[in-house]
C-alpha positions in Angstrom: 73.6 88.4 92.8 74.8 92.0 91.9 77.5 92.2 89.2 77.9 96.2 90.3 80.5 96.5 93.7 79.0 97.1 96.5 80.3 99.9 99.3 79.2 100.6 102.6 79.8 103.7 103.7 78.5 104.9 107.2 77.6 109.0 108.2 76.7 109.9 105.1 73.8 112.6 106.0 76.7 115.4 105.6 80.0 116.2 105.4 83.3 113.8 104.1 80.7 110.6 104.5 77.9 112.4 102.2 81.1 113.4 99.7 82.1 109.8 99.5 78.8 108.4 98.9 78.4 110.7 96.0 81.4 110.4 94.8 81.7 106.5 94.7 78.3 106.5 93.4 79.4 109.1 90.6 81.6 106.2 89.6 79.0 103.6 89.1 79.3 101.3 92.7 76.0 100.7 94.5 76.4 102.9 97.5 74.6 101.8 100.8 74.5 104.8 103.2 73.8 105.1 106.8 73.2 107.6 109.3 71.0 108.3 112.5 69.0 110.9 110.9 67.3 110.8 107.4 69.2 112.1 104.2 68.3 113.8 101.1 70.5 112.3 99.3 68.8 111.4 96.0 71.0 109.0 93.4 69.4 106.0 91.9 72.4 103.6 92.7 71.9 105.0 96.5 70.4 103.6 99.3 70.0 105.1 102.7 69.5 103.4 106.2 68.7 105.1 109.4 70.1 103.5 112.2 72.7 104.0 115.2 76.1 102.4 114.2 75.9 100.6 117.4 72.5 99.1 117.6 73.5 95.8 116.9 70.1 94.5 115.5 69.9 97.4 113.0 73.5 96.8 111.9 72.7 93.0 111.7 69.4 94.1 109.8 70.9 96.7 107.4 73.8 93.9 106.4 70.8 91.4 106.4 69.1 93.6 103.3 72.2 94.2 101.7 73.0 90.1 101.3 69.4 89.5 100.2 69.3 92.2 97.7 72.9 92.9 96.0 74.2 89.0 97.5 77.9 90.5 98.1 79.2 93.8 100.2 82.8 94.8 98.1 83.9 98.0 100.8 83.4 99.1 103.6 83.9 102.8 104.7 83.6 103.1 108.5 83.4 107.0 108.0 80.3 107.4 111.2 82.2 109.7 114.0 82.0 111.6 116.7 84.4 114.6 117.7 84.5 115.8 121.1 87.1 119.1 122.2 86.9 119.5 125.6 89.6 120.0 128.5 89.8 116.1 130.4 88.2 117.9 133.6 85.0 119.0 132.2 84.3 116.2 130.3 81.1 114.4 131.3 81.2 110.8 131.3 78.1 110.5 129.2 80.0 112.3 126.7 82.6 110.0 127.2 80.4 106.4 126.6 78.9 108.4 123.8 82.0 108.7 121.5 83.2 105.8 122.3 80.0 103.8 121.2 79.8 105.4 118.2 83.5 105.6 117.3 85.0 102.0 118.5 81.7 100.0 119.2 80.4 101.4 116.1 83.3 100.3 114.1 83.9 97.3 115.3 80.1 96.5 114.4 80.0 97.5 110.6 83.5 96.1 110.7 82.3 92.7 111.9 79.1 92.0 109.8 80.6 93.3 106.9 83.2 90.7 107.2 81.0 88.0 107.2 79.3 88.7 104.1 82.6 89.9 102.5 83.8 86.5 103.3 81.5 85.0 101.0 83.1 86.2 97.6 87.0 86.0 99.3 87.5 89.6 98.8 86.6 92.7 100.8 88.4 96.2 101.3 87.8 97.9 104.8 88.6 101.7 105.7 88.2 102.9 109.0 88.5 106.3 109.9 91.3 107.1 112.7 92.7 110.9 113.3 96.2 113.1 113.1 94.1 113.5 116.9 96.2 110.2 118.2 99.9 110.9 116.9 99.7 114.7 118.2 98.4 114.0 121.7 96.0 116.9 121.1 95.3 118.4 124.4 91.2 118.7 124.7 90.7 115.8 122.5 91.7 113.3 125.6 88.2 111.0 124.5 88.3 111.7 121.0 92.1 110.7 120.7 91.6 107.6 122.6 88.8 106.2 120.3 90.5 106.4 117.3 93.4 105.0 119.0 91.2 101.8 119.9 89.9 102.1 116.4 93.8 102.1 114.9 94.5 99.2 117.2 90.7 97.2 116.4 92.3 97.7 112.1 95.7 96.1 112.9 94.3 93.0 114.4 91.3 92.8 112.6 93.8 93.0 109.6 95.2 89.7 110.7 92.4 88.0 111.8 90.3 89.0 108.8 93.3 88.2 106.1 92.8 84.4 105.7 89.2 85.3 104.6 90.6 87.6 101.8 89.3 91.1 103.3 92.4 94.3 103.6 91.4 96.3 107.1 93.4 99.8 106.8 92.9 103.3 108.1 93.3 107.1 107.1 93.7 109.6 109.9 92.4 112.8 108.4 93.5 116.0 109.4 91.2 119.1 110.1 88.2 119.5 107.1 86.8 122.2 106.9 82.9 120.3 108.0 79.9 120.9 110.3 82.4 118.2 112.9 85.1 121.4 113.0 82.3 124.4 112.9 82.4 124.9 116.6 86.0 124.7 117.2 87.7 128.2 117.6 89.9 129.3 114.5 92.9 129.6 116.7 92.7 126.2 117.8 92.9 125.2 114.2 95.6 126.6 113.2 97.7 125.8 115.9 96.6 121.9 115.4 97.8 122.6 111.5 101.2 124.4 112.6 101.6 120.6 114.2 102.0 119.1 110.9 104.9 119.3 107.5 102.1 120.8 105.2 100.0 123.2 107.7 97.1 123.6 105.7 93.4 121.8 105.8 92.2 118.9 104.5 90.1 118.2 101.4 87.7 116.0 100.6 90.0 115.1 97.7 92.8 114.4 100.1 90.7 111.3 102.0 89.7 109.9 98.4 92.8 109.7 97.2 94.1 107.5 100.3 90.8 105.4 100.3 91.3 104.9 96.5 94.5 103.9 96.9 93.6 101.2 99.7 90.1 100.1 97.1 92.8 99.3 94.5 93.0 95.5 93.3 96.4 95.9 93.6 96.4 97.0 97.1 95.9 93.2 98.0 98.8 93.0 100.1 98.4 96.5 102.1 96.7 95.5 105.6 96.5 96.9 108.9 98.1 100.1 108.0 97.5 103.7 109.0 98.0 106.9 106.5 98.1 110.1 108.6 97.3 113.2 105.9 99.2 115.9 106.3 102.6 114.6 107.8 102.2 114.5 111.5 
């Protein structure tokens, strides 16, 4: 068995799941990426899987590796997203099923498997990744909004459920960072989504850190099924 810590971090081909990885594994964990698509990312406590967050045999298979070759799975960071602005009406329902299997079935995936190895050692940490999307009732993100709403309800009970077996389940709902995710989306759109919010600015990388570092923390041990919204929304 591994005496490093384990994470699990899923999306990290680019953007805030590619920062995390290379962060965490700047601080000596064995990071286990994931993402649809190859990545380049080249650290020698890294390991990348390609695989759809929810194709249930590759998540079974990915999890399956991980207990045969580091025997424990510390954190989980469900970072794997999809972000969707679009007006209700001209929404296709393929886009629709789309974020939602990626976003909720996804999650709940990762979230379950993980579990079950985590269960093992009696100690896990779990971060999903929810939105300042669902408290602002952003109009255009209608789909978007909703799956991070399932995923905010999916932490609180799987907080519960998963707390006899040692493993915290918590959240952090971003707002807008400046990644490939928000490229498309019209400035003035962006700024009125950060005149929403007590401190209108974007978010960093360093922002989401700190609130995941926070929930890591061996003294976090009694923080579950919570929900930190950056940016005061």
């Amino acid at each position: 068995m591994s005496e490093t810590a384990v994470m699990l971090i899923s999306g990290t081909r680019k953007g805030i799941g590619r920062h995390l990885a290379e962060t965490y594994a700047g601080r000596g964990w064995q990071v286990i990426g994931c993402s649809r698509k190859p990545s380049d990312l080249a650290l020698p406590n890294y390991r990348h899987f390609c695989l759809d967050v929810n194709d249930e045999p590759a998540v079974q298979a990915m999890l399956g590796e991980i207990r045969k070759t580091y025997g424990r799975l510390d954190a989980l960071i469900n970072n794997a997203g999809i972000a969707v602005l679009n007006h209700a009406l001209l929404t296709p329902v393929e886009t629709a099923r789309r974020v939602f299997e990626t976003n909720v079935i996804g999650a709940f995936l990762l979230c379950r498997e993980s579990a079950r190895l985590m269960q093992k050692r009696k100690f896990g940490r779990i971060v999903n990744f929810s939105s300042v999307a669902v408290p602002l009732d952003l109009e255009g993100e209608a789909v978007y909004a909703a799956s991070k709403a399932a995923v905010e309800t999916l932490t609180r009970i799987l907080a519960r459920e998963l707390a006899p077996l040692g493993v915290t389940v918590n959240a952090v709902g971003p707002t807008a960072v400046r990644t490939d995710l928000v490229a498309a989306v019209p400035d003035e759109k962006l700024q009125a989504l950060l005149a929403r919010q007590a401190i209108p600015r974007f978010g960093e990388f360093a922002d989401i850190v700190n609130v995941i570092d926070f929930f890591l923390r061996p003294e976090s041990g009694l923080i579950t099924g919570q929900v930190i919204y950056l940016g005061g929304v």
